[in-house]
C-alpha positions in Angstrom: 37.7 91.8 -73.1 35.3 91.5 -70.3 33.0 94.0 -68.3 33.2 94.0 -64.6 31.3 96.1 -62.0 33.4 96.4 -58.6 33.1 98.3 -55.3 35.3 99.0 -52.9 37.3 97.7 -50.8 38.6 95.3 -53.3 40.0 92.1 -52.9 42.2 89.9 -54.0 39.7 88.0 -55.6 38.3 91.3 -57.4 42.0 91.9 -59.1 42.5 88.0 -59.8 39.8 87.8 -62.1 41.0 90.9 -64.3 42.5 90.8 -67.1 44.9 93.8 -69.3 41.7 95.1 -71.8 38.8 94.6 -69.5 36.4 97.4 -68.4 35.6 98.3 -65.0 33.1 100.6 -63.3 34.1 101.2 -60.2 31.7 102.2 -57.2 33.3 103.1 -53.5 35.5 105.2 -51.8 38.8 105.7 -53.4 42.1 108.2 -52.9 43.6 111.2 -54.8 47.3 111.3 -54.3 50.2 112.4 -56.3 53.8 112.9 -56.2 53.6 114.9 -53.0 50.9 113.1 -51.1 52.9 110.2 -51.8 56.1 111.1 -50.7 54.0 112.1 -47.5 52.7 108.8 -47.1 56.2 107.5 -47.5 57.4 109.4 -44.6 54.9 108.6 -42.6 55.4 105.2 -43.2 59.0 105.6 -42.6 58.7 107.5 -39.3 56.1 104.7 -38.0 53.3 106.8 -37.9 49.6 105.9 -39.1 48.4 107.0 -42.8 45.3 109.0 -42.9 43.7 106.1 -44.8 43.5 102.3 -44.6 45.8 100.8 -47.8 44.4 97.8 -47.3 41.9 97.4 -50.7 42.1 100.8 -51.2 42.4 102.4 -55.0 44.6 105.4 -55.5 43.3 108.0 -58.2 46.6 109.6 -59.3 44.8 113.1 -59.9 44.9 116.9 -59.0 41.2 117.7 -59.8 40.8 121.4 -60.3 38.3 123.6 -57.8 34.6 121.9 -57.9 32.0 124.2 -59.7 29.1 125.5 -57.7 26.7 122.4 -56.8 29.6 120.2 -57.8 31.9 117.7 -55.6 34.6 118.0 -57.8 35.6 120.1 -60.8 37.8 118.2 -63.3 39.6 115.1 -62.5 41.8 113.7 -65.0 44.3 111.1 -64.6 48.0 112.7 -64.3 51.1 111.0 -65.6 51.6 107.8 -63.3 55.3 107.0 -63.9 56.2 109.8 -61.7 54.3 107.8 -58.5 56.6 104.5 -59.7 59.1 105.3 -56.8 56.3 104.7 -54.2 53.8 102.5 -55.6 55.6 99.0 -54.8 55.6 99.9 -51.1 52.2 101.0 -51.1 51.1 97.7 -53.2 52.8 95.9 -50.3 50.7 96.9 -47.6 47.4 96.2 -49.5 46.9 98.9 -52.0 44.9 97.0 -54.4 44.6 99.1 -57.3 46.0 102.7 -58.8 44.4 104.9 -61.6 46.7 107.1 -64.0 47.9 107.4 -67.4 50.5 106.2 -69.0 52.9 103.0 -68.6 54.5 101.7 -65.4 57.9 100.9 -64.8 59.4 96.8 -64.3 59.4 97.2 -60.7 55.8 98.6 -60.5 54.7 96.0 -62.6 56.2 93.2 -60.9 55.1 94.5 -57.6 51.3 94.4 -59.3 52.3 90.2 -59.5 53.8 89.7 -56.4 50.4 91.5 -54.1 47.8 90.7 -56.5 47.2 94.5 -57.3 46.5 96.3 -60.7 46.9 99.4 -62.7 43.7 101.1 -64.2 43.9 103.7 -67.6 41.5 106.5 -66.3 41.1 108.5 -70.0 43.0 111.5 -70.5 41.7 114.4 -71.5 38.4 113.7 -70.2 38.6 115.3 -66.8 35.2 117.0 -66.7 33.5 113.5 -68.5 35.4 111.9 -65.3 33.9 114.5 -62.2 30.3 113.1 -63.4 31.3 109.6 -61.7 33.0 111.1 -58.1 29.6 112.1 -56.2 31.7 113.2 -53.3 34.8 114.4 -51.9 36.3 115.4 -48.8 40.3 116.8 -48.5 41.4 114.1 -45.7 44.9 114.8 -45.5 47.6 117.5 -46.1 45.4 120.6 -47.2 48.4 123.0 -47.8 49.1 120.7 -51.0 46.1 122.0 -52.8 44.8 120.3 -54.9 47.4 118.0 -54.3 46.1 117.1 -50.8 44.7 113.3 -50.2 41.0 113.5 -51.0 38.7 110.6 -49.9 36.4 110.6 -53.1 32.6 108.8 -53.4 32.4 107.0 -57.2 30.0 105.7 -58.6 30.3 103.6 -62.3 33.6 105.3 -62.9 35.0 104.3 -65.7 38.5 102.5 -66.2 40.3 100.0 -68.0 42.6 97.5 -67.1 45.7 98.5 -67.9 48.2 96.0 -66.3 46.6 93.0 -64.5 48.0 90.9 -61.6 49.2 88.1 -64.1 51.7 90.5 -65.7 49.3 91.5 -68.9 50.3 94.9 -70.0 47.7 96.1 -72.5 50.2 98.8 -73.8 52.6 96.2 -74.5 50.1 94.4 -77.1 49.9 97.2 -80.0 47.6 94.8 -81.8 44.2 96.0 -80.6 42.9 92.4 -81.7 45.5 90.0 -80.4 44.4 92.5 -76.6 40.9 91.4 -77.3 39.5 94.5 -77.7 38.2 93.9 -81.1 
């Protein structure tokens, strides 16, 4: 297991390096979306019209943070269940979407489309949605408002904490139950 501090926009280089088990604190700009922001983007996409954000080494935060606290960005932003994004995310990864942060595993074409664009899956840690808001210093709804807190939010983090989940070389740290044989002991 290694320890890696990134910003944003990544890079291929930035995801080529990672491996399933590592640690990454992640400083930049990245993008809350789920289910319906991302079958937004989809139709956008499919009607030829412009996102409302560059893909292009962009992170995805698959959360629906809940209604910031007075003097707070944000209020809590846990990772939701990212299976239900699976449908979408291999488009998405082929236009440069770098990396996306959820819970939970991926499905085979997700996983192979991580391989094919250099791109990765980060474990945000469930359950620790108010832990999480401490790392977003910022954050702006940039697209589709009426979805709540389901609208796309452009978010400023700073040191937010992650683990590499599924890397661009096909590791898949839920696949290794044996915390040692993931290096992570």
């Amino acid at each position: 297991m290694a320890e890696y501090k990134l910003n944003t926009p990544l890079t291929d280089q930035d995801i080529a390096q990672l491996k399933a088990g590592d640690v990454v604190f992640l400083t930049g700009t990245i993008y809350s979306a789920r289910d319906a922001a991302h079958k937004k983007l989809v139709d956008l996409l499919d009607a030829g019209k412009e996102l409302p954000f560059d893909l292009k080494g962009a992170a995805i935060y698959y959360v629906g943070p809940s209604p910031a606290p007075p003097g707070r960005p944000i209020g809590a932003a846990g990772p939701t269940t990212s299976y239900r994004m699976d449908s979408y995310a291999p488009r998405l990864y082929s236009l440069g979407l770098k990396a996306t942060i959820g819970k939970g595993k991926r499905d085979a074409p997700t996983r192979q489309a991580m391989q094919d664009y250099t791109a990765v899956y980060f474990g945000a840690t469930g359950g620790a949605g108010a832990l999480l808001s401490n790392s977003i210093v910022e954050s702006n709804v940039i697209a589709f408002d009426e979805l709540g807190p389901e609208a796309i939010r452009e978010m400023k983090v700073e040191d937010f904490p992650l683990l590499v989940i599924n890397d661009s070389h096909g590791g898949e740290l839920y696949a290794v139950p044996d915390r040692k044989a993931a290096g992570i002991e």
